[in-house]
N, C-alpha and C positions, 0 to 999 in steps of 0.2 A: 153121449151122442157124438159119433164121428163126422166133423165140417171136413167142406174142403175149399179153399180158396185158390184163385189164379194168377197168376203173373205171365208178363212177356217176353219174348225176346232172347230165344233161344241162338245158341252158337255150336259149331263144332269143326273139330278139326283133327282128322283123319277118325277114329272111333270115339272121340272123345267126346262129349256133349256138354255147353257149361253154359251158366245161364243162373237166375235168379226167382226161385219159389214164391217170394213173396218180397215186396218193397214194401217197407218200415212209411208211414204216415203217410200213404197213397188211398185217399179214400176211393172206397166202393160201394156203389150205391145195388144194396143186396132187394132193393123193392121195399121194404117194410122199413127198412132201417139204412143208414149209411153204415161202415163198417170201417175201423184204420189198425191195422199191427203195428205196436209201439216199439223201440225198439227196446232191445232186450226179452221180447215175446219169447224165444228159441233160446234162451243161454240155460234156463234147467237142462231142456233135452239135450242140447251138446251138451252139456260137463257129464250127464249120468247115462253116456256109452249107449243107448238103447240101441239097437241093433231098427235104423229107419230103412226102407227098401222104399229102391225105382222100381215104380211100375209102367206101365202104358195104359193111359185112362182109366186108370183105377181096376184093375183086372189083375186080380190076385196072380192070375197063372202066368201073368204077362211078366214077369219079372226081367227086371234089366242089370241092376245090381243091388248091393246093401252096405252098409257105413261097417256090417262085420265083416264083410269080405275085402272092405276098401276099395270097391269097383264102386259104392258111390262114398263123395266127401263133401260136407256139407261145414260153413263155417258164416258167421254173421258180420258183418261189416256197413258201416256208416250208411250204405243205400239199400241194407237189406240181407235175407237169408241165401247165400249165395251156395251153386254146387257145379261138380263137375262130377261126370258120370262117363265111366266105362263101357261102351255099350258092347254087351258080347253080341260073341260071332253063331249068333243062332238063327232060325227063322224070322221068331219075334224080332229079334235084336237088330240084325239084317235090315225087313222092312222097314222099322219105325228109324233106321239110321239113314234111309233112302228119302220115307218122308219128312224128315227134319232138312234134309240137304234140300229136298224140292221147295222147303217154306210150305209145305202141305201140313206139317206138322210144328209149330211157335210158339205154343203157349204151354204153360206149366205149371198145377195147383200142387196143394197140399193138402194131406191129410191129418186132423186135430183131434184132439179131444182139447176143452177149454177145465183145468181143473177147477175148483172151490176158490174165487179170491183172485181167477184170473184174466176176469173182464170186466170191463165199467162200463155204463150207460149215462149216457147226457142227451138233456133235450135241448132239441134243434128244430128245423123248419122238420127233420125226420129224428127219430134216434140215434144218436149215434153212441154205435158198440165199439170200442177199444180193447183188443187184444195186447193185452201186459203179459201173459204167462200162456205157454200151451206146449201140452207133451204132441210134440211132433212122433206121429206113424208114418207117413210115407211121403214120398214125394214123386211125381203123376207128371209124364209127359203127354202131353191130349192136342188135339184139333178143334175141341169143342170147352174152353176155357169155363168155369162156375160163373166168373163175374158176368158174363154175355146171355141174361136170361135163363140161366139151365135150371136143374130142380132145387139147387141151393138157393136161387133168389125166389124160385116159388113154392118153397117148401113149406106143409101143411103143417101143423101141429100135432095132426094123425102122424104123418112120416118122421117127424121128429121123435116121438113116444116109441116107434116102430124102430127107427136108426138107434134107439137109445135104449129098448132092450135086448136088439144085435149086435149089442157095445159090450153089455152087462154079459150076455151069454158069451160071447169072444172071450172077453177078460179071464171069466173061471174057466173055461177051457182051458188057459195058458198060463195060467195060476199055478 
């Protein structure tokens, strides 16, 4: 199943866009559960090169850059999954560099798969799920953040089953 979580606090300066995907021990209350990225969550995906792509709110076509092209760079550090992003000079690229400069555009999730062995659960006043390991796919500049109500905090157990065998068919596709 592909998650996506948010973070805040986008920057940029001339095409440049830098900001942070996700902050390490910052709980998020997903509805059902509270949710924290431990650190260390992202150190497999960095060291094994996977080829992660910007998008624009999760829109395939929307592509902004990719960690193979080096138009995005992604690296982890004490506050969290940190990036800076090239944004081209295209249409897409253009508008969403317009909305980020107006603060129309500030938040920023990502996109996960959680492998075998790389989350924990504890009980609390809610559950709380701990992100220790996740192969990062993408990273998502949005107006409409996951953690603010979206369909990640109301997601059924159908859409879950549904996102998880548009994983499985993804995957051999690219196999």
């Amino acid at each position: 199943m592909i998650e996506i979580r948010t973070a805040h606090g986008l920057q940029s300066t001339g095409r440049t866009v830098t900001g942070y995907a996700a902050v390490y021990d910052s709980p998020a209350d997903l509805g059902d559960f509270v949710e924290l990225v431990k650190p260390g969550a992202f150190d497999a995906s960095l060291r094994s090169k996977v080829n992660v792509r910007a998008l624009y709110d999760h829109q395939g076509p929307a592509i902004l850059g990719t960690t193979k092209s080096q138009t995005l760079r992604l690296w982890s550090d004490a506050k969290g999954l940190a990036f800076a992003m090239d944004i081209p000079n295209t249409t897409v690229g253009n508008d969403v560099l317009e909305l980020v400069k107006r603060g129309d555009v500030s938040g920023c999730s990502f996109g996960f798969i959680v492998p075998a062995g790389g989350d924990a659960w504890r009980n609390g006043d809610k559950p709380i799920r701990e992100l220790r390991s996740v192969n990062l796919l993408e990273v998502t500049l949005t107006s409409n953040p996951a953690y603010q109500a979206t369909e990640v905090a109301l997601r059924s157990a159908a859409q879950a089953k549904r996102r998880s065998d548009l994983n499985a068919l993804w995957l051999e596709t690219c196999a």
